[in-house]
Residue frames as qw, qx, qy, qz and C-alpha x, y, z in Angstrom:
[[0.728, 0.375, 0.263, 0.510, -21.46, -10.71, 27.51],
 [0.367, -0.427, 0.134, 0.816, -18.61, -8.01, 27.38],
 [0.328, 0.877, 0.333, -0.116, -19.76, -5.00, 24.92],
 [0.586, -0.120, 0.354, 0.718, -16.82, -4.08, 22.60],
 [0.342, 0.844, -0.054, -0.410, -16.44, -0.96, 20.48],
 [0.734, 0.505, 0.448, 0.078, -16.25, -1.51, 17.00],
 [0.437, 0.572, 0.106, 0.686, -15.34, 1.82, 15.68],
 [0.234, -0.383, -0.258, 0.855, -14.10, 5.05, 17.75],
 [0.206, 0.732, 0.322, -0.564, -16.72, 8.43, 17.45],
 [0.322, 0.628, -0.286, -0.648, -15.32, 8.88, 13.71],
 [0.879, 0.257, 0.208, -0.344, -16.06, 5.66, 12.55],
 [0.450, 0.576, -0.682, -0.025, -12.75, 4.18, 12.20],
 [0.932, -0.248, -0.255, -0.063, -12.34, 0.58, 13.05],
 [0.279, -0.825, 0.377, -0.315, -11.06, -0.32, 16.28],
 [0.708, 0.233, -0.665, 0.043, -8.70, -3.37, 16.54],
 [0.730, -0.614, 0.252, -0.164, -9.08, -5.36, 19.73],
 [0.272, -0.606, 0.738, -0.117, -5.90, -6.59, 21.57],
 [0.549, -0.054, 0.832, -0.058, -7.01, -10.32, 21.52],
 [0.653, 0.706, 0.225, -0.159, -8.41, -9.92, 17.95],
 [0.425, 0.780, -0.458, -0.028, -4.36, -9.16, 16.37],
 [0.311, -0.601, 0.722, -0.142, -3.12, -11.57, 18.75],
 [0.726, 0.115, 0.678, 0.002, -5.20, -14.32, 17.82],
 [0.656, 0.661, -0.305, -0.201, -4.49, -13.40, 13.37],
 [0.863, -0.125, 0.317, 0.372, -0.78, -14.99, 14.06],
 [0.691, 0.119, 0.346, 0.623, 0.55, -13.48, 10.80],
 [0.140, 0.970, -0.095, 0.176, 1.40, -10.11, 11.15],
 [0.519, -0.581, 0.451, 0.435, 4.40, -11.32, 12.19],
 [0.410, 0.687, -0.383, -0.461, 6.68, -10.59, 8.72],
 [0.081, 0.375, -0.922, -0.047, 8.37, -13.79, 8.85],
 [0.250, 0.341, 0.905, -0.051, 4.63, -15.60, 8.77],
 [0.440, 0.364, -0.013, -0.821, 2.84, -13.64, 6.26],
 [0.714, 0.158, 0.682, 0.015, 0.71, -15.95, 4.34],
 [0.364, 0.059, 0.730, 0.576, 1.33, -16.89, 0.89],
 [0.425, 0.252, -0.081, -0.866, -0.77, -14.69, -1.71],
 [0.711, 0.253, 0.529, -0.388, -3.09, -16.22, -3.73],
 [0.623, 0.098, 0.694, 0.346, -3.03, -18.10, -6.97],
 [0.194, -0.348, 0.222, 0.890, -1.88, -15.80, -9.86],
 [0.043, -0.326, -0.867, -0.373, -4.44, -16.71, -11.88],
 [0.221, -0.701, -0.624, 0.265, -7.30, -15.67, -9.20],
 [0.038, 0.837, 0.097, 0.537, -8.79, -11.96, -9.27],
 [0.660, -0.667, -0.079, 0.336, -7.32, -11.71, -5.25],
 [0.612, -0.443, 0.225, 0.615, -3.93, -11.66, -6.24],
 [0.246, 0.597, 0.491, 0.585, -4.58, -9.50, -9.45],
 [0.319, -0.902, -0.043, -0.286, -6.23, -6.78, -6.94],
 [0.642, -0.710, 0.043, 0.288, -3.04, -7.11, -4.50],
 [0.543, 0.079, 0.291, 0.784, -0.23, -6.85, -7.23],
 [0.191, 0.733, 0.326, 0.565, -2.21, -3.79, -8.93],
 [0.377, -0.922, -0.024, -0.080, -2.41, -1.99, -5.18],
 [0.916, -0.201, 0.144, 0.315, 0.84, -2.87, -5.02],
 [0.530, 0.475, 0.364, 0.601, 1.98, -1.43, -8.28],
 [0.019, -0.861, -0.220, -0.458, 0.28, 1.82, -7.33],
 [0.573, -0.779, 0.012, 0.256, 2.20, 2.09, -3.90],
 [0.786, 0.087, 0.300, 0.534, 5.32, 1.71, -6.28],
 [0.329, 0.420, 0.209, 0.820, 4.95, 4.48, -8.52],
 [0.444, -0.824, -0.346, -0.073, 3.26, 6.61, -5.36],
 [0.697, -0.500, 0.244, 0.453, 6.81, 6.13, -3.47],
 [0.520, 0.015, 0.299, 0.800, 9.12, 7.06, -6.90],
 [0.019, 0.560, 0.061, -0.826, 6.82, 10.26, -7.43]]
């Protein structure tokens, strides 16, 4: 079995080639569908969201 680094010497994850290829949906035009508005998920993505927003207008 093939020994893969994980993370590089400062301990940032390292994304293998065949690990983004097989996801599928980083292509923009297949991003999947959030989650049900209701659900804490999509509650935590709108809020990070929100904050990039008012990051970006200063």
């Amino acid at each position: 079995m093939e020994l893969l680094e994980i993370a590089d010497a400062s301990g940032e994850l390292v994304a293998q080639a065949s690990e983004i290829g097989d996801l599928g949906w980083f292509d923009v035009d297949r991003l999947p569908a959030l989650p049900h508005p209701a659900s804490l998920a999509c509650r935590m993505i709108l809020h990070v969201l929100a904050r990039g927003r008012e990051t970006e207008d200063g």
